[in-house]
Wavefront OBJ file of the C-alpha trace (Angstrom):
o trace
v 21.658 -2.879 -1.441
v 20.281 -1.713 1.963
v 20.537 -3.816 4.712
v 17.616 -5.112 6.919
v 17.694 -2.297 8.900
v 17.883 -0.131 6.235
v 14.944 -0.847 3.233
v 16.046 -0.282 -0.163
v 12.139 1.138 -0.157
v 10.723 3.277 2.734
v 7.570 5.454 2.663
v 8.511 8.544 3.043
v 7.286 10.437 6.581
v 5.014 7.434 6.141
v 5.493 4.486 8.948
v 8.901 5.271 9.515
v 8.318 9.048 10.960
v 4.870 8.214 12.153
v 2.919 10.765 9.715
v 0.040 9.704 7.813
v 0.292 8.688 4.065
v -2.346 11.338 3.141
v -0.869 13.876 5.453
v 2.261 14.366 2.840
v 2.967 18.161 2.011
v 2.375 19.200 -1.674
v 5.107 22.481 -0.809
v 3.273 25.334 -2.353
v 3.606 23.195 -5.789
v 1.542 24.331 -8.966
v -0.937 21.945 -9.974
v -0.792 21.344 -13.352
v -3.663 21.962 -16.453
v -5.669 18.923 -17.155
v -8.309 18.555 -19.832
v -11.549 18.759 -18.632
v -12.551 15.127 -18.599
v -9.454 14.091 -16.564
v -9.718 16.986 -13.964
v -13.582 15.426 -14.062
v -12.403 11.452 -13.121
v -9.584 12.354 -10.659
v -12.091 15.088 -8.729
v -14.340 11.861 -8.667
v -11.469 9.742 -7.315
v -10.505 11.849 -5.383
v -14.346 11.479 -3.297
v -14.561 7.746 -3.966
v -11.136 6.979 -1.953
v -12.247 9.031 0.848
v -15.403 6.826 0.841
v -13.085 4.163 0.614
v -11.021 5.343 3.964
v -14.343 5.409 5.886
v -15.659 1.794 4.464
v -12.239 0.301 4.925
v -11.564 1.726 8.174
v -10.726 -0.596 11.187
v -11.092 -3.403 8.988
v -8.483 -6.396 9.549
v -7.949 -8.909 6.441
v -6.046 -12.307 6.655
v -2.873 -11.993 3.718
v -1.187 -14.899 2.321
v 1.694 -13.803 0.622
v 4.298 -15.952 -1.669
v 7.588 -14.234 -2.069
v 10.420 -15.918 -4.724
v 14.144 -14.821 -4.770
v 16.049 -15.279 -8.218
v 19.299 -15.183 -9.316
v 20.675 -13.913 -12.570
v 19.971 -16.909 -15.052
v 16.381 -16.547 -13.809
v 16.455 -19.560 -11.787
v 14.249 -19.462 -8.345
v 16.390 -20.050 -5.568
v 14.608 -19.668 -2.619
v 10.908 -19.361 -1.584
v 9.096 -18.051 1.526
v 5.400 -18.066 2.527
v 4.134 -15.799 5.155
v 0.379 -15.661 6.731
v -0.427 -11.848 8.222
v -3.026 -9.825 10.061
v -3.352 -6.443 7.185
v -5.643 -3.804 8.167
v -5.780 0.085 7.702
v -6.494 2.302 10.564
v -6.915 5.778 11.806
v -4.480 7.040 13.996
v -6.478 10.143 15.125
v -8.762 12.873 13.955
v -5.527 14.386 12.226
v -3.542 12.265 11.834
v -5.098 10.208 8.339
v -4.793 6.261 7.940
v -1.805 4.091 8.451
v -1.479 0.720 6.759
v 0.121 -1.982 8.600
v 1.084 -5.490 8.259
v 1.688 -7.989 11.413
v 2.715 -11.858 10.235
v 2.260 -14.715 12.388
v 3.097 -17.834 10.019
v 6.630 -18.142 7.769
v 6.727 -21.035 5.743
v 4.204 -22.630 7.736
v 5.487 -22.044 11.458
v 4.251 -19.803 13.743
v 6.112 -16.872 14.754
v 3.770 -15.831 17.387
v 0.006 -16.298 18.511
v -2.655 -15.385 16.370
v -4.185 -13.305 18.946
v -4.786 -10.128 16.316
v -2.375 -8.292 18.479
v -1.686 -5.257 15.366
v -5.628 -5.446 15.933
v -6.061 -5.466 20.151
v -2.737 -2.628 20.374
v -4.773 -0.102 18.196
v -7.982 -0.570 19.374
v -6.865 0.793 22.448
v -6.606 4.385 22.523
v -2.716 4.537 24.178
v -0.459 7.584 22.788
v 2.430 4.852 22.706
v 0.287 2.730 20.429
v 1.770 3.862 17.180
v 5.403 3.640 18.159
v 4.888 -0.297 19.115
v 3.055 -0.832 15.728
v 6.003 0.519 13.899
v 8.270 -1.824 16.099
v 5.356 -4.769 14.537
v 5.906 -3.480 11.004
v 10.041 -3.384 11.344
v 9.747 -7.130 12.726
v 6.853 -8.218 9.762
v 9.478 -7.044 7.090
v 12.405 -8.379 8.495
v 10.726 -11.573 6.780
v 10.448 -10.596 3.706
v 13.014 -12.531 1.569
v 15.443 -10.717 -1.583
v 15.157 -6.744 -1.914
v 14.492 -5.316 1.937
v 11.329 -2.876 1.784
v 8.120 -1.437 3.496
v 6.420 -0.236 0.518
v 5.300 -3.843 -0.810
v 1.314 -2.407 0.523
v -1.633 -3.434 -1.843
v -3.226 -0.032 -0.908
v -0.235 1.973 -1.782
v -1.162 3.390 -4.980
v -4.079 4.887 -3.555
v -2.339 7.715 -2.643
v -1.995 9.008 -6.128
v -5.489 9.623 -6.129
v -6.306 11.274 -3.066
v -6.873 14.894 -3.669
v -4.237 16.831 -1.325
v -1.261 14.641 -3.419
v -2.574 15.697 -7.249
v -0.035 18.710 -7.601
v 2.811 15.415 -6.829
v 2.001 14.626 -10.143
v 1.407 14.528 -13.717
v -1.491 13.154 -14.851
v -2.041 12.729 -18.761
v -4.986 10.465 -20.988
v -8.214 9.327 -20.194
v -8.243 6.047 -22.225
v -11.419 3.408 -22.185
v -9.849 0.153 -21.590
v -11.986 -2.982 -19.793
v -10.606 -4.699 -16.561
v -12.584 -8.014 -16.216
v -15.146 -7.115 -19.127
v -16.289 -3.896 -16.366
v -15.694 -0.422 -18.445
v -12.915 1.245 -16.954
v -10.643 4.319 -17.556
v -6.745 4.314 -17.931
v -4.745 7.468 -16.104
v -1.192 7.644 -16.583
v 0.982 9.205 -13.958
v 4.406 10.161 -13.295
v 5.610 12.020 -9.522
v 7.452 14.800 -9.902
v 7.265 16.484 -6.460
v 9.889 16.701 -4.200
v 10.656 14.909 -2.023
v 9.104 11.618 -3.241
v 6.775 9.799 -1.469
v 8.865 6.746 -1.850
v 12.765 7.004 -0.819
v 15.397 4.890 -1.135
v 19.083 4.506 0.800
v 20.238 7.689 2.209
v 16.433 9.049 1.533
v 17.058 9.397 -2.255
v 14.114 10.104 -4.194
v 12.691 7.502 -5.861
v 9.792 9.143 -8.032
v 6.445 6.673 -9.042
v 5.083 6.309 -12.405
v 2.491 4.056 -13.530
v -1.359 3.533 -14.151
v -4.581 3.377 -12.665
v -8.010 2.152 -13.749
v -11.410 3.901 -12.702
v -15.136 3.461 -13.313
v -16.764 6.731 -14.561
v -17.697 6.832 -10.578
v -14.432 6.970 -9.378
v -14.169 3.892 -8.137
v -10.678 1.890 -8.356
v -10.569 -1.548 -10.083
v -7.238 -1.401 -10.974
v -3.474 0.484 -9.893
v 0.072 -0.072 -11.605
v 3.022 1.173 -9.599
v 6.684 1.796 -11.224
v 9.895 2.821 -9.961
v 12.536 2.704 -12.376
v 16.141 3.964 -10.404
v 18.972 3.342 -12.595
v 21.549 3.412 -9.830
v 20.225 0.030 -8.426
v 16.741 -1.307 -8.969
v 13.391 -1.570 -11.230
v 10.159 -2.295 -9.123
v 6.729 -2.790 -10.467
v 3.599 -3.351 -8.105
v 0.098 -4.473 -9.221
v -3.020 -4.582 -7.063
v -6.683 -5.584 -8.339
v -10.017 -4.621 -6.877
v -13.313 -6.416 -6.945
v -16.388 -4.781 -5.561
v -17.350 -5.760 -1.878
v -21.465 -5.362 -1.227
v -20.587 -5.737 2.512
v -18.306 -2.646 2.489
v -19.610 -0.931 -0.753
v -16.674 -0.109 -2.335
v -13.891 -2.636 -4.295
v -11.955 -4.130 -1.944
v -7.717 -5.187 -2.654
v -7.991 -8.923 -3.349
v -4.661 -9.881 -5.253
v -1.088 -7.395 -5.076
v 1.643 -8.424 -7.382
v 5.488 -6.848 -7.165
v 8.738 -7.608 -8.841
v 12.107 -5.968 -8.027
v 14.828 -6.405 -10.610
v 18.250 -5.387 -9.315
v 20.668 -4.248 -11.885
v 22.904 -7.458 -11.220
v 19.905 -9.564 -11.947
v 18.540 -10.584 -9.063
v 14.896 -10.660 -9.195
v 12.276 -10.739 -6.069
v 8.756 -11.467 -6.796
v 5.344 -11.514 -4.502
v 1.977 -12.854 -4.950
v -0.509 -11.565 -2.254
v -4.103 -12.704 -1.848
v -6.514 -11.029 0.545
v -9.974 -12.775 2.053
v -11.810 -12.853 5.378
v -12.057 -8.981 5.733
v -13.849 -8.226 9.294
v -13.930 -5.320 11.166
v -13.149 -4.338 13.872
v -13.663 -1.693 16.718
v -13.369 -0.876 20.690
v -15.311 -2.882 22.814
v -16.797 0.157 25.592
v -16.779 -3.350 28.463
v -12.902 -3.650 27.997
v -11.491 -0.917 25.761
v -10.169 -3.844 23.748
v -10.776 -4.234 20.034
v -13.303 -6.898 19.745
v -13.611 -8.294 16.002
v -17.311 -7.821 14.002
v -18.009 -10.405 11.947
l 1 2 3 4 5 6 7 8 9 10 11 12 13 14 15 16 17 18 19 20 21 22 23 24 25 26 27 28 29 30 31 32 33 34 35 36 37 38 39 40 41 42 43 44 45 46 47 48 49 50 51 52 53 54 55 56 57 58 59 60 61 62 63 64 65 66 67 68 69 70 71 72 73 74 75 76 77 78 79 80 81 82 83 84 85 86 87 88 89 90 91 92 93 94 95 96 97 98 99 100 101 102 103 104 105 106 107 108 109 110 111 112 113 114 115 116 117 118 119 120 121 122 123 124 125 126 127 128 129 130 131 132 133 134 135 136 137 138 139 140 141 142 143 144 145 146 147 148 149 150 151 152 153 154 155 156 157 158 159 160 161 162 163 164 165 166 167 168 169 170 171 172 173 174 175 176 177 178 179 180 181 182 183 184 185 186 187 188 189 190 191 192 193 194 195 196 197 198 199 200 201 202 203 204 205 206 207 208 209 210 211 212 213 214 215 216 217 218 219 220 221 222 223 224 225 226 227 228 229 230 231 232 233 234 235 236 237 238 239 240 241 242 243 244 245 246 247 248 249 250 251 252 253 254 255 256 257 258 259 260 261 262 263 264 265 266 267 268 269 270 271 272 273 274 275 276 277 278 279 280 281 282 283 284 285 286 287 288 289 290 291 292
């Protein structure tokens, strides 16, 4: 497996190059026929998660996520808890959104000062601002515990849906199927663009496949993320949505993930995700000042 340094999981030309997720090139690829009624929901989708990028902008949530590590037989055999700052912002006019993740509790000790630093750096509007938020994301997932990544983002999935990345993929069924008694819609997916938005050691490809659930409107309730690489790993990532009046759109409140390496080691992650504020640059100070 990759080493720290090294994530078995990288975003492509994502945080590691600096590019924006929705800034990925679609290389002159065909888009594919859908029926009618699918080309219909992902066209919607494809609004409601821009609406989504404006609501959710410079918005800064507190994430309490529970990783296990097990061996072969199944048996847990160690544990970690971490505490973060997760928000999403906007780089620059061209430059899309950026997720990022900045922890300041492990297993109950504090690793720094919660002084929203992730928050304070990118409110102020410094060209070497995104190069010491990738050195804050390299040092957040050196904690993570079992398979080394920086794709374990509850947001992630998102960027099936968002229109410039459709010709990525395959897109196939429109089935009714209830999340949480709301009606919903089930799209299946499967990446075959090159290269993937998703790489593994030495920048292999590691194609995505998996579901997503949308109200007639577009709006996301529901994503399912799977990698399946035979040469070392199966990953599956889960993230639920519950509608936010505050922000008016459904907000991530839960991601799960599992990593099962072909030796049988397993990883597993529970995130939960509350006190979303926002936050924005105080014209006094130039320093982000939080909006409660």
């Amino acid at each position: 497996m990759a080493s720290r340094t090294a994530p078995a999981f990288r975003l492509a030309r994502a945080i590691a190059s600096g590019a924006a997720l929705s800034a990925l090139a679609t290389g002159g690829i065909a888009a594919r026929q859908q029926p009618d009624d699918l080309d219909r929901l992902l066209s919607t989708a494809a609004d409601y998660v821009e609406r989504f990028d404006t609501a959710f902008a410079n918005v800064v949530a507190e994430e309490r996520y529970v990783q296990t590590l097990g061996n072969s037989r199944g048996l847990p055999t160690r544990r970690r808890e971490l505490v973060s700052d997760f928000l999403m912002v906007k780089l620059s006019s061209g430059d899309g959104w950026l997720p990022f993740r900045d922890v300041y509790s492990v297993d109950g000790q504090r690793v720094r000062d919660h002084d929203q630093r992730l928050v304070r750096l990118l409110s102020v509007p410094d060209p070497l601002a995104l190069f010491q938020a990738q050195a804050i994301v390299a040092q957040s997932a050196s904690y993570n515990i079992g398979v080394s990544r920086t794709m374990n983002l509850p947001i992630l999935a998102l960027q099936i849906l968002r229109g410039a990345n459709h010709a990525r993929f395959e897109f196939s069924g429109v089935k009714a199927e209830p999340v949480e008694e709301t009606p919903v819609f089930r799209i299946d997916y499967r990446e075959h663009a090159h290269p993937t938005i998703i790489t593994g050691p030495g920048g292999r490809d590691m194609p995505m496949s998996g579901q997503v659930w949308l109200q007639a409107d577009g709006v996301v309730m529901r994503t399912e993320l799977w990698i399946d690489d035979p040469a070392s790993i199966r990953a599956v990532m889960t993230t639920r949505y519950r509608h936010d009046s505050e922000f008016g759109v459904a907000i991530p409140v839960e991601m799960r993930e599992e990593y099962l390496e072909r030796g049988g080691r397993k990883t597993s992650g529970l995130a939960t995700y509350g006190r979303f504020r926002q936050f924005g640059v105080e014209t006094s100070d130039a320093m982000g000042g939080l909006k409660r």
